[in-house]
C-alpha positions in Angstrom: -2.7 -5.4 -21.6 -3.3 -1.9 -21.1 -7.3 -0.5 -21.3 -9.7 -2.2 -23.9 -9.9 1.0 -25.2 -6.6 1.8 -26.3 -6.1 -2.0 -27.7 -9.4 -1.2 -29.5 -7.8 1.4 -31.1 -4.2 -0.4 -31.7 -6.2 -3.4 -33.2 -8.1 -1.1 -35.9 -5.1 0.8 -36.5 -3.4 -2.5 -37.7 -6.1 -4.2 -39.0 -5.9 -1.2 -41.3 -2.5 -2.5 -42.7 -3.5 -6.0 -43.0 -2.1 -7.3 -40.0 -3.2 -11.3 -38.9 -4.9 -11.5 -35.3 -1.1 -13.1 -34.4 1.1 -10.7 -36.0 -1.0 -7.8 -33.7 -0.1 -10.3 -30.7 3.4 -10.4 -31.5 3.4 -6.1 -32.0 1.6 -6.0 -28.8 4.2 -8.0 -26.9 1.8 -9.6 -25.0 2.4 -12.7 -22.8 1.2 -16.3 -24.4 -1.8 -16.0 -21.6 -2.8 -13.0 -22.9 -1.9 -13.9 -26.5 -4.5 -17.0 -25.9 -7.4 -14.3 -24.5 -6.9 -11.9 -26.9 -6.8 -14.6 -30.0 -10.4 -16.1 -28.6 -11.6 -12.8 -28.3 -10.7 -12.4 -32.4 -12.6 -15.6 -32.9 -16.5 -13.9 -31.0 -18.2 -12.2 -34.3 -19.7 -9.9 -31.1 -16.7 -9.1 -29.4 -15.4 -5.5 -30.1 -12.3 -6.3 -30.8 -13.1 -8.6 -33.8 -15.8 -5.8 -34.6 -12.7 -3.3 -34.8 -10.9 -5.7 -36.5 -13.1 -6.3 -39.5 -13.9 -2.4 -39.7 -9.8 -1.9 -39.7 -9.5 -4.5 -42.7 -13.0 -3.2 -44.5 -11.6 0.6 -44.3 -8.1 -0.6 -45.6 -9.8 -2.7 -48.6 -12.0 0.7 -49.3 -9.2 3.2 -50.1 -7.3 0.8 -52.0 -10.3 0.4 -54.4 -10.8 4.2 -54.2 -7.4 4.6 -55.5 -7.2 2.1 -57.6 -10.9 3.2 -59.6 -9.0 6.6 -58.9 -6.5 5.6 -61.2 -8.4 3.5 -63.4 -10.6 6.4 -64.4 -7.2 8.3 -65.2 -7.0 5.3 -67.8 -4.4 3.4 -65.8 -4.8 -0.4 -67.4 -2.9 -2.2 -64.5 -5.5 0.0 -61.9 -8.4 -1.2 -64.1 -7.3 -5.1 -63.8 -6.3 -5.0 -60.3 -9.6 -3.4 -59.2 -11.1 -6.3 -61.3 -8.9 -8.5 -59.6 -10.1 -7.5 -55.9 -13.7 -7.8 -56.7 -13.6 -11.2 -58.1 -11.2 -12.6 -55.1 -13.5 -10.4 -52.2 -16.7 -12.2 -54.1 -15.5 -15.4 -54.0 -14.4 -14.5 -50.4 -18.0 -13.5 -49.6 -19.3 -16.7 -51.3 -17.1 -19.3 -49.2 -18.3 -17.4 -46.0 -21.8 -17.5 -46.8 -21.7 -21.0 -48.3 -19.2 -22.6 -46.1 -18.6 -20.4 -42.9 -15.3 -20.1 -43.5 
């Protein structure tokens, strides 16, 4: 792996695009060694990479509803229900991870 800084930056940039912790392994071509390390190191709530991580995905989830209220105001229906849609999945989402850790 090349500086923490740079894989800081890969790791938001596809954590932006929905990306799994493995598929980012995979892109990175690392070696199962350093697939392991970098996997545990998704798994520390401290560690900046999952930090980058979770800001990649929370920035990716944030224009989507932009656009979609975007469009909603506009008087797209399908926006309107799909916003809907991500707000009820992200609070039940919330709810298991406050609830159940998971």
């Amino acid at each position: 792996m090349s500086s923490d800084e740079s894989i800081l930056e890969v790791v938001f940039r596809y954590a932006k695009m929905k990306y799994t912790p493995e598929k980012i392994c995979v892109l990175l071509g690392l070696t199962k060694k350093q697939t392991t390390e970098l996997l545990i190191r998704f798994e520390d709530p401290d560690d900046p990479i999952r930090i980058k991580y979770e800001q990649g995905k929370a920035i990716s989830d944030y224009r989507m509803d932009k656009a979609l209220e975007k469009a909603g105001a506009r008087g797209n229906p399908l926006a309107i229900s799909e916003l809907s849609t991500r707000q009820y999945h992200r609070m039940i989402d919330e709810l298991k991870k406050e609830l159940f850790n998971i």
